[in-house]
N, C-alpha and C positions, 0 to 999 in steps of 0.2 A: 219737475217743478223748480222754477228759481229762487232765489234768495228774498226775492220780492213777494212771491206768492206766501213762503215760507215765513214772513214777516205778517202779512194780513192773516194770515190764519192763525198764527199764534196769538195775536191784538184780538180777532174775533174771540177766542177763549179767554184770554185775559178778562178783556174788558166784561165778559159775561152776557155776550151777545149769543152763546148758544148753552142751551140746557138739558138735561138729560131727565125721562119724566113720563108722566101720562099727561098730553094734551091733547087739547080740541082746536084743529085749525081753524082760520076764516070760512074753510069749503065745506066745515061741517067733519071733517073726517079727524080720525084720533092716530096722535102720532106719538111714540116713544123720543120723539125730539123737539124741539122749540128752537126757533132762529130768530132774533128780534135785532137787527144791525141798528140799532138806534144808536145806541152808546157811541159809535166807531165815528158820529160825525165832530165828537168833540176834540178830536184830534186833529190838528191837521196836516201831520207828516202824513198819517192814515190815508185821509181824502187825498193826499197830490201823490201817493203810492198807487192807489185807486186810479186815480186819473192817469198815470203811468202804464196801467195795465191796458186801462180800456182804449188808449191812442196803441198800443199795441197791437189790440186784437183788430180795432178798424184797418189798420195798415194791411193785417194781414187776410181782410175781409176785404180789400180794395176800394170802400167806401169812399165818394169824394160830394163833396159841392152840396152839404146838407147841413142845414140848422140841427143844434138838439135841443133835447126839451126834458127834462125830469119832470116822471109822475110822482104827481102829489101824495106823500106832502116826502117820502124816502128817497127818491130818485132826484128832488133838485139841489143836495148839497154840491152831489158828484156830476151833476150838469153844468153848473155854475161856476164847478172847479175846474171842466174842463173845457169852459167854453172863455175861462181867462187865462187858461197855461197854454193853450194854443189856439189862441186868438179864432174860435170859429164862434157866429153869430148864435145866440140862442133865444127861444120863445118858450111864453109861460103858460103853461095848462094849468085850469085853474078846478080848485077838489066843487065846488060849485060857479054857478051862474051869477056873478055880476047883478046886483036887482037899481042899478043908479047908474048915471053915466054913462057907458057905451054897452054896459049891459054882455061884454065881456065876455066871453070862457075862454078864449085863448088871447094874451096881450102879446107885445114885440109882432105883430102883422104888417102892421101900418108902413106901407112903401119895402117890403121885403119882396126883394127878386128870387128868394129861391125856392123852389117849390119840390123841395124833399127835407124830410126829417128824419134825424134818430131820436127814439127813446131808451131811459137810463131809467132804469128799475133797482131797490135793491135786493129784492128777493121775490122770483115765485115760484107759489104752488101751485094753481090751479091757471095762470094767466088770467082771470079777472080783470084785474085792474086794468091792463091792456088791451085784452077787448074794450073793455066800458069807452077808453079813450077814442077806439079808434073815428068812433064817429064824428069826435068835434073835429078831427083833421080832415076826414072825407066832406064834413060840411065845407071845410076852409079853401077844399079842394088844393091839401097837402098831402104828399104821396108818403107812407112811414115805410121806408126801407126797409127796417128792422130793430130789433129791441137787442142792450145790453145791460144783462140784469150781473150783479158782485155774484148772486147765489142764485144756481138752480135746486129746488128740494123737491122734483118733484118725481113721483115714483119714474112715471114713464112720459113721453114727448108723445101725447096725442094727436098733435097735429094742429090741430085745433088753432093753435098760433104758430103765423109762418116768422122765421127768421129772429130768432130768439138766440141768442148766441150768450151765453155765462163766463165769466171769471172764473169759476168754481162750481163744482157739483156735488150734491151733498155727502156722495162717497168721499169728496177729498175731504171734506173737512171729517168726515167718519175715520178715516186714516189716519189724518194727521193729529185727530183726539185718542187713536190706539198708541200713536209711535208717542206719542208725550205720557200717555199713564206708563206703555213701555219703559223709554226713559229715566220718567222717575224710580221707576222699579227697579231700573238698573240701579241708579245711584244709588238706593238706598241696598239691594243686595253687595254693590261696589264698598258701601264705608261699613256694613257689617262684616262683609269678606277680612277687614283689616284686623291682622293679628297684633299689627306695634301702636304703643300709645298713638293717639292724637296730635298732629304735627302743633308746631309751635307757629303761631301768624307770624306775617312780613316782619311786623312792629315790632315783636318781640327779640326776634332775631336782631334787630339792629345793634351793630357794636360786639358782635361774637366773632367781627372780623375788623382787621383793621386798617381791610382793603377799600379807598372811600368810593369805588363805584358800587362794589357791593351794598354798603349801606343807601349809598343814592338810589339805588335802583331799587330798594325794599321798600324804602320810603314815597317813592314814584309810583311803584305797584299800591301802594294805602293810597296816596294822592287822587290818584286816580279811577280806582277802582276796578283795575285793568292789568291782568297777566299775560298781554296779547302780545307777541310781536310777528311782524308779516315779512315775509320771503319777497320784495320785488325781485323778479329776475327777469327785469325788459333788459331792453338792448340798445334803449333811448333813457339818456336822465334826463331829457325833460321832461316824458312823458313821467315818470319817478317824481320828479318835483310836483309835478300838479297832481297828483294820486296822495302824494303825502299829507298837498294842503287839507284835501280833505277829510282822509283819515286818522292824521299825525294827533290829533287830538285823544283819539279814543286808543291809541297804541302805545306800549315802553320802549319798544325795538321797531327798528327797521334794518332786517337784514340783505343787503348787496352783494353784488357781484360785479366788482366793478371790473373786471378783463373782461365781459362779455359787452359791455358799454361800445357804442359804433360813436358816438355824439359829445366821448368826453370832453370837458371844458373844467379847467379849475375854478374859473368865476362861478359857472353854476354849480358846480361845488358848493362855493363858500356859500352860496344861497340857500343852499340844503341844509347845510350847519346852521346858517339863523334861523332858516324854519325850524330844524329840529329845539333849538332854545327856546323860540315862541310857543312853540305846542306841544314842550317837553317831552320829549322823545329820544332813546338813543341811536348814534349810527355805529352797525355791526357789520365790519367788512369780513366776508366769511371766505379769508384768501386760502384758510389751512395752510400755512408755513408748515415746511415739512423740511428746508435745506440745512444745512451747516449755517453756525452762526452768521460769516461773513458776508454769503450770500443773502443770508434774510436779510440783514440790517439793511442793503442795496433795495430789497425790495420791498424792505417796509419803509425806508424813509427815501427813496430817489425815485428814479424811473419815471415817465408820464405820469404816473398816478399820485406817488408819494402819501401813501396810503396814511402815514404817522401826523399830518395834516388835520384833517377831517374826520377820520375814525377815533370811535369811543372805546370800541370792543373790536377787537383780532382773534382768531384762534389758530391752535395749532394741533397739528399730528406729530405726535411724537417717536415713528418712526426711526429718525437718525437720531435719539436719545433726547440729551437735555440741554446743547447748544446752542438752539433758537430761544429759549426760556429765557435761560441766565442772560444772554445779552439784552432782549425784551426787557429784563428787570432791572438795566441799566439806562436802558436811555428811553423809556414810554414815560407818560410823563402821570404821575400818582393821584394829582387833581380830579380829571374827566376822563383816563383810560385805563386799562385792562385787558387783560388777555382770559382767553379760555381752552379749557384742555379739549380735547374730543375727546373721550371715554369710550363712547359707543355708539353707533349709528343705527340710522334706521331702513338700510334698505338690506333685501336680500343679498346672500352670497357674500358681505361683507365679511374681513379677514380677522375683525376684531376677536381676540380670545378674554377669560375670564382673565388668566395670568397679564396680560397685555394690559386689560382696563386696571385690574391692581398696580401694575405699576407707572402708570399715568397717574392715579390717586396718590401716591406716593413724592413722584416728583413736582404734585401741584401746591401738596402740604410745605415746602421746601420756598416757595418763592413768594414774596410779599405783592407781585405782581398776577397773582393767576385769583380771580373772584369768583371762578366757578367752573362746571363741565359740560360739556356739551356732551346728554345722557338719556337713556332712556326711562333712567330709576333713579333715584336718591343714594350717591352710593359712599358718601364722606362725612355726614354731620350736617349741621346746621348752620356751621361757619363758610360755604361754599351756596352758591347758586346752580341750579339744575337746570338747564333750557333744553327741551325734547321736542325735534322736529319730526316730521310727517304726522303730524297733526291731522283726521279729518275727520268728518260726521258718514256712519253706515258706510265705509268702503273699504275695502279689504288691500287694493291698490290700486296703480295705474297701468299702466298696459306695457309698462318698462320693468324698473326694479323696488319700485316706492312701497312701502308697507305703511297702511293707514293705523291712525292709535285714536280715539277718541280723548278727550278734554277729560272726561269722568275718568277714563282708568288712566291716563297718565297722571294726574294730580291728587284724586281721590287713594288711588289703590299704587302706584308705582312712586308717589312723595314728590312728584319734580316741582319749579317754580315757575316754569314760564314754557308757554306753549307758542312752537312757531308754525304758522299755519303761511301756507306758500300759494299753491294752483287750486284749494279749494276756497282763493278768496281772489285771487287774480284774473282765474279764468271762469267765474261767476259770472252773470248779467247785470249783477248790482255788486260794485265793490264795496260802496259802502254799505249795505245791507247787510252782507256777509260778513264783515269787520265786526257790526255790534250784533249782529248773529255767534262769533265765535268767541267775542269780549264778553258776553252774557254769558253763554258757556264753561267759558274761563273761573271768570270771576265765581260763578255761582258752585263749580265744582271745587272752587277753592274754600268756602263759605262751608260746605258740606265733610271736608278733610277736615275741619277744626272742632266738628261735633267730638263731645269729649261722652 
């Protein structure tokens, strides 16, 4: 299931379009469930997410050269919506007969060359409604290819109706109503798990450091309402640039790689920097400086890249001690940048020891330039910023070294501030989906850390 599917389903809940219960359907029969998609048309990211789905499914139904039609009165929001995002002709069924003027049940006829249709249902049980219809098309002598209804509920596929093809089945939304009471039930065993007081919010924090990305960036997170930052790691910055425009609004970070870049260009650089000031956003080049000072300074402020430029956030491994630091806290410039320690990482087999992360904490306390750790836990106070990558929802990892950590226990139960979420938001079907997929997330398990 994609980000997009994972989107309507959750909005179906929300919005209170399913319920849990003793009911009597339309067919007469009694259901522990109610599904009433009404709500869902007042939305209309909903409807063109909808309409997203169902140009999916016909693609992969090979359907071509047909009018559609929503049955009345559920079926014509998402006709209507998708018979203008991709320009196909549609015709009106009408819940009764015309009793004036052409006397009517199907309008949009008059001089139509094409003589097949789809219908767009939003939910059945019994197929009814679809039967009853078929007749005013057989009258029209219009051929109905097949039905795509948002929701099938019905126990079993009788047959009864040919070519019925759903978005969803009532078991997925049965699922994905267990994994959300699950969910909650984690958060709520996650913030009773917690043995240490109650964190202190963004806001509070500010001015406990008198590093000024630190406080911008606290400030940015309340701003915005967003502890998100995302991992791009294409191999094109343009393709980066237009990913940003979209999402740059709902994010605090955007982390790079810019050696793996094939397409660099300083101009489009500096385009990145204005987009990131338009839509408030930071840029975190995640080069890990790890040489002798004299070497870094070469590579953070020369070479093609000239990393000291463009970048807001750097970090470093501190490895060959504290020589890249001390000159970092010489010539980074205190306004817009900052560096970060790595503490500790998140993939297997890593070399990181406890001794190791202490004294990283140690040399970070030392320098007026370092605003925080790249960590897996809260490991210095509240004067320091936390950012914990491998971020992901239900996966253990990837088929490499990545070890996944959910949004609720890294913020809830390990303290950190900022979650970086990389390939479960890149290599998604919907990027932005998944953005306010993981920004809700974020945000909400940070909402949940503050319960006192």
């Amino acid at each position: 299931m994609d980000s997009r599917q994972h989107y309507i389903l959750q909005r179906i809940i929300e919005l209170n379009c399913f319920k849990e219960g003793k009911f009597t359907l339309k067919n007469g029969s009694e259901s522990n469930y109610y599904i009433n998609l009404r709500n869902l048309i007042r939305e209309p990211e909903v409807i063109k997410v909808i309409c997203e789905l169902i140009y999916d499914k016909i693609n992969f139904l090979s359907w071509k050269d047909f009018v559609i039609c929503g049955l009345p009165y559920a079926g014509i929001p998402y006709a209507q919506g998708y018979s203008i995002l991709y320009n196909t002709p549609s015709v009106f069924l009408r819940k009764e007969q015309k009793k004036h003027g052409m006397n009517n049940m199907i309008d949009g006829l008059e001089g139509l060359d094409k003589k097949k249709v789809l219908l767009i249902d939003d939910v059945i049980t019994s197929g009814s409604s679809i039967q009853e219809s078929l007749v005013h098309f057989e009258k029209e002598k219009l051929e109905v290819i097949g039905t795509i209804v948002i929701m099938d509920r019905r126990i079993e596929n009788t047959g009864l109706i040919e070519n019925v093809n759903s978005l969803f089945k009532l078991e997925d939304l049965l699922q994905y109503n267990s994994y959300r009471k699950a969910n909650l039930l984690q958060e709520t065993q996650l913030l009773s798990s917690k043995t240490e007081e109650s964190r202190k919010s963004y806001g509070e924090r500010v001015g406990l450091s008198n590093n000024k990305m630190f406080n911008f960036l606290l400030n940015l997170m309340e701003e915005k309402k967003s502890n998100l930052a995302v991992s791009l790691d294409y191999t094109s910055l343009k393709q980066i640039y237009k990913i940003l425009s979209v999402i740059g609004e709902h994010i605090v970070i955007v982390k790079l790689h810019m050696d793996i870049i094939e397409d660099f260009d300083m101009d489009l650089c500096s385009q990145i920097v204005k987009l990131s000031k338009d839509l408030k956003f930071v840029i975190f080049e995640d080069r890990k400086f790890s040489e002798i000072g004299s070497i870094f300074q070469k590579q953070y402020q020369g070479g093609m890249y000239r990393i000291s430029e463009w970048a807001n956030l750097v970090n470093f491994h501190l490895i060959s001690g504290d020589s890249n630091i001390q000159l970092f806290d010489k010539i980074y410039n205190p306004e817009d940048q900052a560096g970060l320690l790595v503490a500790q990482m998140s993939n297997k087999g890593n070399l990181f020891s406890k001794d190791y992360t202490n004294q990283v904490i140690e040399i970070g306390k030392r320098f007026a330039s370092v605003c925080g750790f790249i960590s897996q836990e809260k490991i210095a106070g509240d004067g320091f910023l936390y950012l914990t990558p491998g971020i992901g929802i239900a996966k253990e990892g990837d088929n490499l070294d990545q070890q996944y950590k959910s949004p609720q226990q890294a913020l809830i139960v390990d303290g950190t501030d900022i979650i970086i979420v990389g390939r479960n938001i890149t290599q998604s079907k919907s990027i932005i989906k998944s953005t306010l997929l993981y920004k809700e997330l974020g945000w909400s398990s940070y909402l949940l850390s503050l319960r006192r």
